[in-house]
N, C-alpha and C positions, 0 to 999 in steps of 0.2 A: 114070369119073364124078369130075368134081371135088372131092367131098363125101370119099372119099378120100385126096385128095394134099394138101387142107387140113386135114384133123382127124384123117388115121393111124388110120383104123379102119373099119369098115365100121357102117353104121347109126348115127351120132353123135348125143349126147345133147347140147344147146348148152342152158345153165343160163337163166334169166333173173337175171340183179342187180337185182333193184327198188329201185331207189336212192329213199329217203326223202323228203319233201314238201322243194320246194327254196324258197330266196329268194322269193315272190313268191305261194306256191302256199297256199291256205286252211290248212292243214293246217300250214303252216310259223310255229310260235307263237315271241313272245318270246323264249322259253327257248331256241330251237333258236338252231342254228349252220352255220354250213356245215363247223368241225372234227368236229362231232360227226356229222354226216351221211356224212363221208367218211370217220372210224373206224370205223360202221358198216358202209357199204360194204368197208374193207379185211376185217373179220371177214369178212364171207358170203362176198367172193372167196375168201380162205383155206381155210373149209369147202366150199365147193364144188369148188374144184381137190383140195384132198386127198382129199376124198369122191370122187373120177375122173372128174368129166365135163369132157366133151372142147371146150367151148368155153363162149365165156361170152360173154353179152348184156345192155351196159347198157339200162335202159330208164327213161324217168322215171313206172314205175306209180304214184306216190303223187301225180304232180300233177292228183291230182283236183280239180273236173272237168275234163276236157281240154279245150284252146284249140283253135281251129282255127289260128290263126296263134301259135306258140308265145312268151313274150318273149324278148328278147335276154338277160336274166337266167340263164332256164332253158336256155337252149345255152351258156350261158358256163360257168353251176355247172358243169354233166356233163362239160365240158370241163376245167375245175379239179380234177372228181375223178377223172378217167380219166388224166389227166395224172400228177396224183399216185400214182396207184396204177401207175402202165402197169409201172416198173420190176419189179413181183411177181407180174405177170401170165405166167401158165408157158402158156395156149392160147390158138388163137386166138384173138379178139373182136370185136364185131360193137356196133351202137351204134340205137337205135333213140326216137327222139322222136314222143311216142306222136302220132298224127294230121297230123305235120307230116314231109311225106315230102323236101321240101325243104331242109327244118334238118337230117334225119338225113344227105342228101347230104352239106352241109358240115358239121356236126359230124364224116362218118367222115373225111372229107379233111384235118381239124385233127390227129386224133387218128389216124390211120393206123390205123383200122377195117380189119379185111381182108372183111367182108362187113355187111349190112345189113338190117331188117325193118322193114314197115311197112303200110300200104293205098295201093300206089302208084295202084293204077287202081279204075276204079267210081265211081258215085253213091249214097249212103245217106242214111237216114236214122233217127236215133233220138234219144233224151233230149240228146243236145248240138247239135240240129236237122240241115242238110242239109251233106250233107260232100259237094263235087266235086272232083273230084280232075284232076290236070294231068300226066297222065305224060310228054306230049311236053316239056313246060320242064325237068322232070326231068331224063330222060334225055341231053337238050341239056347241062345244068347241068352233070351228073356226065362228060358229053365234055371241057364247058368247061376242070373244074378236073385231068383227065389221071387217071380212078380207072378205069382199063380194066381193072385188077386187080378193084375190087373187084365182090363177088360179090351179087343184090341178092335175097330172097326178098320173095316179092309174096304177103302175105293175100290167098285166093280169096274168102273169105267172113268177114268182120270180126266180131269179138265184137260181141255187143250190138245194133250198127244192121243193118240188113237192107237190099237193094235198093230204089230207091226204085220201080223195078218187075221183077216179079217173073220171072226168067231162069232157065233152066234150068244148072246149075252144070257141068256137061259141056262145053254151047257157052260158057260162060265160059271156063272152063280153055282149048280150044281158040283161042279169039278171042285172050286174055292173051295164049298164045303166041308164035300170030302176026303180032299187032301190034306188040307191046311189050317183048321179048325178057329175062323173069325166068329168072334163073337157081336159083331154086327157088319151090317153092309150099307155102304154106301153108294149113292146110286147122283153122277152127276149130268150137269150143261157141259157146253161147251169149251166155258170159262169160269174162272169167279162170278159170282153174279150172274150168269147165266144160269134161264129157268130150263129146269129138269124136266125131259119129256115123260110126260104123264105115260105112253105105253112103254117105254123102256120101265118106268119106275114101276107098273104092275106086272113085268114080266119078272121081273126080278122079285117080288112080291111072292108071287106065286110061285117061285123057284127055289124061295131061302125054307120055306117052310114053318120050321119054329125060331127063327134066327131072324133078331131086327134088323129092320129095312127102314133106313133113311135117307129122307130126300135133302141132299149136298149141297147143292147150287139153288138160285135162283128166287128162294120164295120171299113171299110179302107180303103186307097186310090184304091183299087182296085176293092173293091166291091158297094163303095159306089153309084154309081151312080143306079146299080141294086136294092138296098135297098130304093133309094127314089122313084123309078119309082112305087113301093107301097105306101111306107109312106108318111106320110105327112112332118116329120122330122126327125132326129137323136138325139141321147142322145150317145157322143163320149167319152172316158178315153182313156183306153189302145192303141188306135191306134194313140197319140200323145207323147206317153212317147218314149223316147231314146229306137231303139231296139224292139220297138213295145210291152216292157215288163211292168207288171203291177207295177212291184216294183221300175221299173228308173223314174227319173224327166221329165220333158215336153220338147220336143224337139223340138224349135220355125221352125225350115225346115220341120220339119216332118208335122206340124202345117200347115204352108203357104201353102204346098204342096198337102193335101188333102183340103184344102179350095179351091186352084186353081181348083181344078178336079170338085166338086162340085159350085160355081160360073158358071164354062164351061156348066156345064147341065143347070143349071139354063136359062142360055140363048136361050135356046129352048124351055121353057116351057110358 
């Protein structure tokens, strides 16, 4: 398995970096900066690699609410801070622009992303109205620009919006693979921070076949070990922030402490 010979370990925990509101983003007030934004990004990378996890995922969560077409702004920032920081980066990394599956292609290929997250396929709908998605341009794109390396995980079930009709999550997984050729899956809650229901996550388990399956949403030092004993890996945020909350910064105990839990399982398998 792939998942392996990039992250050196078996069941790998890939962090999310929730990189702060950027130029443009509601949330991005007077006072801010884009220096202070990427000081902060260098602290949580720091705690998070020293705290052990094995990969790391920019993502721009504070550009709320999400664009369907992202600006030119917001893939330039992430690109100035990834840039800046690349030199201190000890694991892999992976880059992710939230609802714009498009810009994550070119943003990894600016920044030599060695893998990718996003809602490449599907139709939904919720509070930021109807999201369709275009895998074939995609996939074309990412031939276009020569990323046969990189590695792409496909959201099965997107936080928040829901199908615009309603499909059985099995023959999606099935269908994705066939069609669309993801090199992993992810399997979410309802929200950020929301825990991933355990039989959705084995259906889908049992559906991808040889193609990793991670669990998205939700986990934590408490759960986590239940969560991998399906998946293949995690995709972690909110359970490393101060307080276990989506809006505090990285809390490097918090960090060390579910890496211990998961290390421990690791040793049995």
């Amino acid at each position: 398995m792939w998942l392996e010979q990039m992250f050196g370990v078996q069941k790998p925990i890939i962090a999310l970096l929730h990189l702060r509101a950027l130029p443009g983003d509601p949330k991005y007030g007077q006072n801010d900066s884009m220096e202070r934004v990427t000081e902060i990004a260098k602290e949580e990378l720091h705690a998070l690699q020293d705290g052990g996890v094995d990969g790391i995922l920019f993502a721009n969560e504070f550009s709320l609410p999400y664009q369907h077409k992202a600006d030119y702004v917001t893939v330039a920032a992430m690109g100035r801070i990834i840039g800046e920081l690349r030199g201190e980066i000890r694991v892999p990394y992976g880059v992710n622009v939230v609802l714009n599956p498009m810009a994550t292609i070119e943003l990894a290929a600016a920044v030599d992303a060695r893998f990718v997250r996003n809602t490449f396929t599907g139709a939904y709908i919720g509070e930021s109205g109807i999201t369709d998605t275009d895998i074939a341009n995609v996939m074309r794109r990412k031939s276009q620009l020569g990323l046969e390396h990189l590695k792409m995980l496909f959201k099965v079930n997107p936080e928040s919006d829901v199908y615009i009709a309603q499909r059985d999550i099995s023959q999606i997984t099935k269908s994705m693979i066939f069609h669309c050729f993801p090199d992993g899956l992810c399997v979410s809650g309802s929200s950020a921070g929301s825990e991933t229901d355990g039989e959705i996550l084995q259906a889908v388990k049992k559906a991808a076949g040889d193609i990793p399956v991670f669990c998205n949403t939700g986990c934590n030092r408490d759960n986590i070990t239940d969560k991998l004993r399906t998946a293949d890996g995690a995709c972690v945020g909110t359970a490393f922030k101060a307080e276990g909350r989506f809006e505090n910064y990285v809390d490097a105990g918090r960090v060390k402490a579910f890496m211990e839990s998961v290390i421990e399982y690791r040793k049995a398998l």
